[in-house]
C-alpha positions as CSV (number, residue, x, y, z in Angstrom):
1,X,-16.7,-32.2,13.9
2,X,-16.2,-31.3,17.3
3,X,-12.5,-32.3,17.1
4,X,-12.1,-29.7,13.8
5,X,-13.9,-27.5,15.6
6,X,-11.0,-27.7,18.5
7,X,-8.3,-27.6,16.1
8,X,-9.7,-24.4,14.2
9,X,-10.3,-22.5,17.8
10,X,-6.8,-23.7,18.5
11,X,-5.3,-22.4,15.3
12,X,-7.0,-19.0,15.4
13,X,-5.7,-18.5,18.7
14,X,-2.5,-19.2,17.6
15,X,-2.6,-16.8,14.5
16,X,-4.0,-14.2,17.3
17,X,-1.3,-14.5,19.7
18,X,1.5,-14.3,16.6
19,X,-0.5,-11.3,15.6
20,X,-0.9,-9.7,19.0
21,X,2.9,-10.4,19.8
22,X,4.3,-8.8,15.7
23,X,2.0,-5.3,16.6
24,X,3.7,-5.3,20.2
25,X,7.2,-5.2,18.6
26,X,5.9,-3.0,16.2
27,X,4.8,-0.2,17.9
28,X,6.6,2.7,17.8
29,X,9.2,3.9,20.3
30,X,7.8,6.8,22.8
31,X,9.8,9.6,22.2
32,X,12.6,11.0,24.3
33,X,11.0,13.6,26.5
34,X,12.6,16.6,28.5
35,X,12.6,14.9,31.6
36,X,14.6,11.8,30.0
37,X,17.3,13.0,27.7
38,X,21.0,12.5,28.2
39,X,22.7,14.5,25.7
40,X,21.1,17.5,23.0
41,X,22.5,18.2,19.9
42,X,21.5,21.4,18.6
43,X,22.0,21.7,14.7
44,X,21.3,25.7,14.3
45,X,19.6,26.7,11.3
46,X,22.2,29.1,9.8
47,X,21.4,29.2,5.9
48,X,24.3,27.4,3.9
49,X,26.7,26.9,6.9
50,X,27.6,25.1,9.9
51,X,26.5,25.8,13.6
52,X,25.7,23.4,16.2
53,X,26.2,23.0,20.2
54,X,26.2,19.9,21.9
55,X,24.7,20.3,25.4
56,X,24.5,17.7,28.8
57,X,21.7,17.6,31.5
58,X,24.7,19.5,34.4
59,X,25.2,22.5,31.5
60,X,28.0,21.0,30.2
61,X,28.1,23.0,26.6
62,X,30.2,22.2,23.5
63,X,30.3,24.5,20.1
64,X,31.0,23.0,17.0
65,X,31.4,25.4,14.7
66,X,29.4,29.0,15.0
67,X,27.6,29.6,11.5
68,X,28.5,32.0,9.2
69,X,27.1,35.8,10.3
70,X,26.9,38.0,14.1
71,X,23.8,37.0,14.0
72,X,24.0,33.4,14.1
73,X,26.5,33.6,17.1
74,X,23.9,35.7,18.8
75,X,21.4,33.4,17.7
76,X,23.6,30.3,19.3
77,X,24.7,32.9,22.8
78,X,20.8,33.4,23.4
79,X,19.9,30.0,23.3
80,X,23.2,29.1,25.8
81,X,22.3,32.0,28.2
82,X,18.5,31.5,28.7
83,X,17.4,28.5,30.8
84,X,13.9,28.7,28.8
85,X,15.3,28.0,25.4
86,X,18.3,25.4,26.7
87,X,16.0,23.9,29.1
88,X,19.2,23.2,31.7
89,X,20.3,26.6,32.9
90,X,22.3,29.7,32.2
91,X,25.2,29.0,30.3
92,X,28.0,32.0,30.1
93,X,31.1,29.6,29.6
94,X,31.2,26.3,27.4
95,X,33.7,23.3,27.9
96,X,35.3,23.5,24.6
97,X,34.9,24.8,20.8
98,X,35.7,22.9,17.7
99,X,36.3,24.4,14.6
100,X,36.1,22.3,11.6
101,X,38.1,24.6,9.4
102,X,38.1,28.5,8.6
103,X,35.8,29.0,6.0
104,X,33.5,32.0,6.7
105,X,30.3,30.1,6.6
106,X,31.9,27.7,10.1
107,X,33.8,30.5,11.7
108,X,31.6,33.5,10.9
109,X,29.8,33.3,14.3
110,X,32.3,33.9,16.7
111,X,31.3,37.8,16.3
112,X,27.9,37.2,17.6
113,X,29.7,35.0,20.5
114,X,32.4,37.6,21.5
115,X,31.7,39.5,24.6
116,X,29.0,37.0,25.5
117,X,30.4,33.2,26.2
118,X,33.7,32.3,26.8
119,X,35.1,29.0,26.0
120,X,37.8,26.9,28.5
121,X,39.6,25.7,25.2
122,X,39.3,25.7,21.5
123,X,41.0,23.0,18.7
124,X,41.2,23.5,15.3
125,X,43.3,23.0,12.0
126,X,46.3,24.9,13.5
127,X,47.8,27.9,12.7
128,X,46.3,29.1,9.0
129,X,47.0,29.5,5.2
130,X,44.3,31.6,4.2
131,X,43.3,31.1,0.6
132,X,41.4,33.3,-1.2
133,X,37.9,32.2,-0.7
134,X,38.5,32.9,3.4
135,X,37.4,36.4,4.4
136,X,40.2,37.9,6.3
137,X,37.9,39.7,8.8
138,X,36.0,36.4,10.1
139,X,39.8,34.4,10.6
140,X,40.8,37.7,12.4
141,X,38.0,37.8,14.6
142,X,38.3,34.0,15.1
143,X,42.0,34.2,16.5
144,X,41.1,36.9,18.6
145,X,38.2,35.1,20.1
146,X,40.4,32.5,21.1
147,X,43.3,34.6,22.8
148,X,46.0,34.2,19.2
149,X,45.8,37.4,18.0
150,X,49.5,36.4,15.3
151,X,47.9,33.1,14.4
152,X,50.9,31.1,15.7
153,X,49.7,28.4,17.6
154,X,51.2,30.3,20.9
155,X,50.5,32.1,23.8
156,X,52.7,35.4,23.4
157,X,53.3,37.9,26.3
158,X,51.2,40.3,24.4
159,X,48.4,37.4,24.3
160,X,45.3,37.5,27.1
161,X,43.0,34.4,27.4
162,X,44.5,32.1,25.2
163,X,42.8,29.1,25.0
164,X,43.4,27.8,21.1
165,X,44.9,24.2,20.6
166,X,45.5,21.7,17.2
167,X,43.2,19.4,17.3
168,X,44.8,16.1,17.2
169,X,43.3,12.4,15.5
170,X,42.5,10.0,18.7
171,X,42.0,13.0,21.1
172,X,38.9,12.0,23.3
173,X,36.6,14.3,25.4
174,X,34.4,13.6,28.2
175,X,31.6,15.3,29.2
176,X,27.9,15.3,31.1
177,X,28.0,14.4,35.2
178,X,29.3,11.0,35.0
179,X,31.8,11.7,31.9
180,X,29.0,9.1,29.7
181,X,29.5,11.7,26.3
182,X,32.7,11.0,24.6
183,X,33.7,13.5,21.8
184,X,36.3,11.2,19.7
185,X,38.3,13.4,17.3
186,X,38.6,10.8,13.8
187,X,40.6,13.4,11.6
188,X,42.4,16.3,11.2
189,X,43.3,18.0,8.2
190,X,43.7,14.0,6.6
191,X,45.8,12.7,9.1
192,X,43.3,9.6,11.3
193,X,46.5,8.4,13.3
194,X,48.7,10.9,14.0
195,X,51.0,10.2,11.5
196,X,49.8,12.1,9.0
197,X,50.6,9.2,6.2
198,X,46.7,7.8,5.1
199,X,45.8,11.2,3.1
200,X,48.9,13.7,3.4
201,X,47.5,17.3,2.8
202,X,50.3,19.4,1.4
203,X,50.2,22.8,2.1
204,X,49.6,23.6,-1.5
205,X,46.7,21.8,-0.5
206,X,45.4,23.2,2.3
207,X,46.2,26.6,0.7
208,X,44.1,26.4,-1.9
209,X,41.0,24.5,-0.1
210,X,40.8,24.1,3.9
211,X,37.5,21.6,3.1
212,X,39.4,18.1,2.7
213,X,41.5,19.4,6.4
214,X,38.2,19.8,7.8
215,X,37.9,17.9,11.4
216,X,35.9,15.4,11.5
217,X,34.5,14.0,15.0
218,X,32.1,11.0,16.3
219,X,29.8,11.8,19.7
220,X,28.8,9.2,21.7
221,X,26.7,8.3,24.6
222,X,26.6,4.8,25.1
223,X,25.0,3.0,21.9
224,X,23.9,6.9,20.4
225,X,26.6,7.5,18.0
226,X,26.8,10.9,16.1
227,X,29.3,11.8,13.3
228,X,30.1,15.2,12.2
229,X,32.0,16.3,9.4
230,X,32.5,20.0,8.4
231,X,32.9,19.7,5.1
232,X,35.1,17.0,4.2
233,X,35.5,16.0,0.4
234,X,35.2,13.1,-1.4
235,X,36.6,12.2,-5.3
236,X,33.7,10.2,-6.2
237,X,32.4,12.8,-8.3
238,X,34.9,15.9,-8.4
239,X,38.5,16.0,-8.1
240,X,39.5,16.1,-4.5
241,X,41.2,14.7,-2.1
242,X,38.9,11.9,-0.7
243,X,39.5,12.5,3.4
244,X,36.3,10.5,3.5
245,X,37.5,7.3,2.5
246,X,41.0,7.9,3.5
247,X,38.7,7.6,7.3
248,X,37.2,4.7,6.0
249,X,40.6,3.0,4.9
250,X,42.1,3.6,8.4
251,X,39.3,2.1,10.5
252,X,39.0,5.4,12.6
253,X,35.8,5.0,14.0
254,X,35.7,3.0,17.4
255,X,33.4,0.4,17.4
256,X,33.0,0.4,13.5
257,X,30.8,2.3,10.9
258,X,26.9,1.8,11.8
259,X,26.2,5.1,13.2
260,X,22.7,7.0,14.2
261,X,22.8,10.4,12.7
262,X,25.5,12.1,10.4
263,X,25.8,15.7,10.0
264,X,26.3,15.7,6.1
265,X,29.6,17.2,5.0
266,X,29.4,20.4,3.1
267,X,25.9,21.6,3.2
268,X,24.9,17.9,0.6
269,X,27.1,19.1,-2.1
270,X,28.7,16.7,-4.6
271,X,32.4,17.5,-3.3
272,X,31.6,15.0,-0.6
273,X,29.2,12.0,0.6
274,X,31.1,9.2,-1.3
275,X,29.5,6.0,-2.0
276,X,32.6,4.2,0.7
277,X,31.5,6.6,3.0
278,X,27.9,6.6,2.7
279,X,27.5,2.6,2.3
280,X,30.5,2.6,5.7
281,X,28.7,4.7,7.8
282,X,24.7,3.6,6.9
283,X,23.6,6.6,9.0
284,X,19.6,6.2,10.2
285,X,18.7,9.9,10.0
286,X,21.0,12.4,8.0
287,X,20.6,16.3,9.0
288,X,22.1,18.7,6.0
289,X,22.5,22.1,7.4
290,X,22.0,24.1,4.2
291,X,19.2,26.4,2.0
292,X,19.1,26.6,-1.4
293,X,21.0,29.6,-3.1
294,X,21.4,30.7,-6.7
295,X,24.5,30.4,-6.9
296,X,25.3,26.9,-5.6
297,X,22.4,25.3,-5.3
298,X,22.9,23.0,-2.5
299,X,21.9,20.2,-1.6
300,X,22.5,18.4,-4.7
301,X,20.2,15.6,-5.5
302,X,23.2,12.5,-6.0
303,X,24.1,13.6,-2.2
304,X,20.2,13.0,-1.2
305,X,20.0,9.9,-3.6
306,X,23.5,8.2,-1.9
307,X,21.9,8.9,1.6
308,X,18.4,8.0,1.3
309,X,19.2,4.9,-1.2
310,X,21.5,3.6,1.8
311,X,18.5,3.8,4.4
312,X,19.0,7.4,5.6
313,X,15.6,9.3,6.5
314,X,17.4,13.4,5.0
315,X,16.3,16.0,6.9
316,X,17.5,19.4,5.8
317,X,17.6,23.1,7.8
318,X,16.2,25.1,5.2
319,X,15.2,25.0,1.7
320,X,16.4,21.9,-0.7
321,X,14.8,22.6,-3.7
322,X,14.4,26.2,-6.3
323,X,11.4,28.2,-6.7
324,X,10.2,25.3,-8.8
325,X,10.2,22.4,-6.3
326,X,13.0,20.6,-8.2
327,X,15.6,19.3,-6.3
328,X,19.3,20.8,-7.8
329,X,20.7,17.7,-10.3
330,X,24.8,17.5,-10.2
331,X,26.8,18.5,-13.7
332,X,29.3,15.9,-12.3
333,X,27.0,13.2,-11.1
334,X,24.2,10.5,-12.6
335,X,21.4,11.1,-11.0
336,X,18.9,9.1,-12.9
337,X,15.9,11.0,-12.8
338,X,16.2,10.2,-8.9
339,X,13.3,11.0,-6.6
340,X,13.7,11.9,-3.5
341,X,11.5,9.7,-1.0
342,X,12.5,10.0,2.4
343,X,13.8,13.5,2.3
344,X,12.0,17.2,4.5
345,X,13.4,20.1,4.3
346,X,12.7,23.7,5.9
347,X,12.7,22.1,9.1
348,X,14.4,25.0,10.8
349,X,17.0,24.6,13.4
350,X,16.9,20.6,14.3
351,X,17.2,19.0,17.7
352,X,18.4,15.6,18.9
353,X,17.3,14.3,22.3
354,X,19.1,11.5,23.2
355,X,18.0,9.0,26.2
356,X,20.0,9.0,29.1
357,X,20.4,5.2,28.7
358,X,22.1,6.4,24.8
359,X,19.3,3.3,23.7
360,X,16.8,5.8,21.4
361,X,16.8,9.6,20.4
362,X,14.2,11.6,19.2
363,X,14.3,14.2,16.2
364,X,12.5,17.7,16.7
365,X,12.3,20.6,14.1
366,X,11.7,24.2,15.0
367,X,9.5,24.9,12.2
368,X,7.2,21.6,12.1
369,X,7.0,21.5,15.9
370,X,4.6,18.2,14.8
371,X,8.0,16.7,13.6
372,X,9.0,14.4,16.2
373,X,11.2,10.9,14.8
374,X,12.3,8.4,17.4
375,X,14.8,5.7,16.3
376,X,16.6,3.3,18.5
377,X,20.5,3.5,18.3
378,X,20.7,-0.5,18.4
379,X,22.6,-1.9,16.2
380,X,20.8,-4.2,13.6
């Protein structure tokens, strides 16, 4: 009796130490804190458009993209030039500015920049065939921001503060005080390896739609990887050219496909998020910058089920769903009655903080200041 007695005691204690030891690794990770983070990523709430800033500790600043009105460049100027809403300092000139293409909604911005903050150097698509859908006055503003007033891809004698430059697949940039943030430049309009030979745009092409050109870039900081994507297209479910899986094809991504966080390629609409590039990529948290308007109702729910069904916790800028609640189903896409279970929106303009050490990062939302998700970026 005594000897069961000694075995039972001995047999609890070992079922308490396994259970004491399973809720140690399952606690949650503390959240990156302002005193700890390495790299912000500011994703701007700018209704169905693109507008983001990446920002270091020393007040290194990167724009990618400026939203689609004056007001959300002024929106992205106040929060570079006052040390209270940046958290690092005043900010009057940043390092570089990336255009993903020249769509109104990405470029609109630079208005509300102009006359405010000055950039060392810009890269884009190159010199422009503007289609139809690209308001003239945003490109013109655009090319004038960045010192090329003919849209030629030169500095003429008639040209002051030129600073625009084609972005170019396999370009890398450094920034932050010990060069630990890499900007890696995947693909430009198509082209992953310079060659221009996985997914050759024509100019027909790129003529009559600048979204499959659209640059797409990966931002590091040690095991913190971040992939954004203007709004690159996909065939899964319209015809387009699929730049998406052409990136896939090519192996473009250093150091493979299991990424963090993906900026979702055209506001969640079914032109893009492939099943390749979704199921590739596996992205942990995926941020669409979008609301929901009449006339295209973005995001649609096939780009929410792809992400979530692939492990991605969706977190959108503004509204995802009509007056109704419902979530917008695709007229080109299965959805299956699909619903959504790891998906907030109206979350407002979203911020990453990202550890120094690149090992966690921690997701904040304007509007639910209570909002606050911390993943680590270890591979599983």
């Amino acid at each position: 009796m005594v000897l069961a007695n000694a075995k039972t005691i001995a047999c609890l204690g070992t079922i308490l130490a396994l259970f004491w030891c399973s809720s140690l690794w399952a606690q949650p990770l503390a959240p990156v804190t302002t005193d700890d983070w390495g790299l912000k990523i500011v994703i701007f709430d700018v209704g169905q458009g693109d507008g983001a800033l990446l920002l270091t500790p020393n007040g290194q600043a990167v724009i990618i993209d400026t939203g689609e009105t004056s007001k959300h460049g002024e929106t992205m100027a106040e929060y570079l030039l006052e040390k209270d809403k940046n958290g690092v300092k005043k900010i009057e000139i940043v390092e570089w500015m990336f255009v993903s293409h020249y769509h109104k909604d990405h470029i609109g911005g630079v208005r509300g920049l102009a006359g405010k903050i000055k950039c060392k150097a810009a890269f884009d698509q190159g010199p422009a065939l503007l289609d139809h859908r690209n308001p003239k006055g945003s490109f013109t503003a655009y090319v004038r921001y960045v010192g090329d007033k003919d849209d030629d891809g030169r500095e003429d004698r008639n040209e002051f503060g030129f600073v625009r430059h084609r972005a170019r697949p396999g370009q890398e940039f450094k920034m932050g005080a010990n060069e630990e943030v890499s900007i890696h430049v995947l693909s430009v309009n198509g082209d992953t390896a310079g060659t221009a030979q996985d997914l050759p745009l024509s100019p027909i092409t790129l003529e009559s739609d600048l979204n499959p050109g659209s640059l797409i870039q990966l931002v590091t900081l040690k095991d913190f990887e971040y992939v954004t994507t203007g709004d690159t297209t996909s065939n899964d479910w319209k015809k387009e050219p699929d730049s998406e899986e052409a990136l896939i094809h090519a192996n473009a991504i250093p150091g493979g496909h299991d990424i963090d966080v993906l900026k979702v390629a055209h506001h969640g609409s079914d032109t893009s998020s492939g099943r390749l590039f979704i199921e590739s990529l596996r992205p942990e948290v995926a941020i669409i910058s979008s609301t929901f308007k009449r006339r295209h109702k973005l995001p649609k729910l096939t780009s929410i089920k792809i992400l979530e069904t692939n492990g991605a916790r969706v977190l959108v800028t503004g509204r995802a769903r009509d007056n109704n609640g419902k979530f917008h189903q695709s007229t080109n896409a299965f959805d299956d009655g699909y619903v959504p279970q790891r998906t907030t929106d109206e979350l407002g303009t979203i911020t990453i903080f990202v550890a120094k050490d690149g090992s966690k990062y921690t997701v904040r939302s304007e509007k639910n200041p209570q909002l606050a998700l911390t993943f680590s970026s270890k591979d599983n």
